[in-house]
VOKOLTOR-21866 format. One record per residue: x, y, z of N, C-alpha, C, CB in turn; residue in one letter. Coordinates in steps of 0.001 Angstrom, whole numbers, plus 500000, padded with zeros to 6 digits. Atoms other than C-alpha are relative to their C-alpha. Glycine has a CB too. Layout:
XYZXYZXYZXYZA/...
END
This chain:
501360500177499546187023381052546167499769498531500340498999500484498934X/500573501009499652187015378178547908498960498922500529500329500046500164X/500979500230499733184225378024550027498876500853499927500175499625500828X/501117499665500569181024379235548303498711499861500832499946499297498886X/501058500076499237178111379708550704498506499866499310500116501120500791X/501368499738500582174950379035548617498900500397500732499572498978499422X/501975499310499293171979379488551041499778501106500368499307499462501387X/500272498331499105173458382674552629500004501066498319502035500637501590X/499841499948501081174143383575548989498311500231499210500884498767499740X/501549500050500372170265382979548305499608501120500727499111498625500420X/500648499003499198169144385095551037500228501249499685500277499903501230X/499606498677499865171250387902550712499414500674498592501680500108500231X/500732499172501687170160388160546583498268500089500595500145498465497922X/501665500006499638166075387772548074499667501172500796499483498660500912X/500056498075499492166955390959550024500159500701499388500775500688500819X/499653498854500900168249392761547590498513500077499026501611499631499007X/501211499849500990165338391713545307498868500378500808499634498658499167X/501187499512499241162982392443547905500105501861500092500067499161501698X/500001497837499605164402396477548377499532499817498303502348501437500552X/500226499670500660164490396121544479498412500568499238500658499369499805X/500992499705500392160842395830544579499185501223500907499442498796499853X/500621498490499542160040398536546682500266501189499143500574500454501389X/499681498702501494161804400884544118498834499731499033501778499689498841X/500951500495500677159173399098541829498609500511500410500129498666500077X/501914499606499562155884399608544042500216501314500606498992498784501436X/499712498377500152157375403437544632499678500862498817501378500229500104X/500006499864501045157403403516541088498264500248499609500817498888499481X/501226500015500149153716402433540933499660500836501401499427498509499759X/500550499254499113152803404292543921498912498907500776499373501327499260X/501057501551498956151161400916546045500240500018500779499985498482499966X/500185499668498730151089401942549364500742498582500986498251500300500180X/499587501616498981150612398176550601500789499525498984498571498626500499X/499028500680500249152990396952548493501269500702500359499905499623498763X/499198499136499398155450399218549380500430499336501627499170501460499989X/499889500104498725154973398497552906500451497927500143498287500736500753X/499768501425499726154701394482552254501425499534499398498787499134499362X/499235500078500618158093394452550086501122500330501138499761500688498835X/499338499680499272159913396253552965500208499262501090499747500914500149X/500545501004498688158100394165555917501281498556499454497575499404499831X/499126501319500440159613390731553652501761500463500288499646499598498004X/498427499968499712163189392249553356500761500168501198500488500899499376X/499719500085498628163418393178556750500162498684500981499067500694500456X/500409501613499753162201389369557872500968498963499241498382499686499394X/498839500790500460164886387868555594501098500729500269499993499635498594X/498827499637499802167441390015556248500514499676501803499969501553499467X/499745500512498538166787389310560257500171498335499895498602500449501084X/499938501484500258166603385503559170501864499860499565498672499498498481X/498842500113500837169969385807557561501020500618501126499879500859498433X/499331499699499108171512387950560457500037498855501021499585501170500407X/499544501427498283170600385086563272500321498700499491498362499436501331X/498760501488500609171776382373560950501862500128500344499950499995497762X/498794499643499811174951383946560850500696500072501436500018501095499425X/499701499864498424175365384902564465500050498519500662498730500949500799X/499646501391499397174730381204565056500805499439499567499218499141500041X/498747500747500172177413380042563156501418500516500133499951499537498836X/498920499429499027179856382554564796500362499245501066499635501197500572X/499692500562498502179236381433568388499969498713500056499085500413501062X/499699501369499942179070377665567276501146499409499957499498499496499244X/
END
């Protein structure tokens, strides 16, 4: 393990914790949270896809 990516490393756990909390506001049955938990992971997970893609084609 030589080279350790921390930021993509950040992101990718802030997605996961973001689906985790939709299991959470499923749990509680919160409509808008539900919907705002999904909206965020979607928005970091596209943040995290065009990071990446830019340091492909760079």
């Amino acid at each position: 393990m030589k080279n350790f990516n921390f930021p993509m490393f950040l992101l990718s756990s802030l997605v996961i914790l973001m689906f985790l909390l939709v299991g959470v506001a499923i749990a509680f049955r919160s409509i808008g949270f539900i919907i705002l938990f999904l909206a965020i992971g979607f928005i970091i997970m596209g943040i995290g896809i065009s990071i990446k893609r830019k340091k492909v084609t760079s």
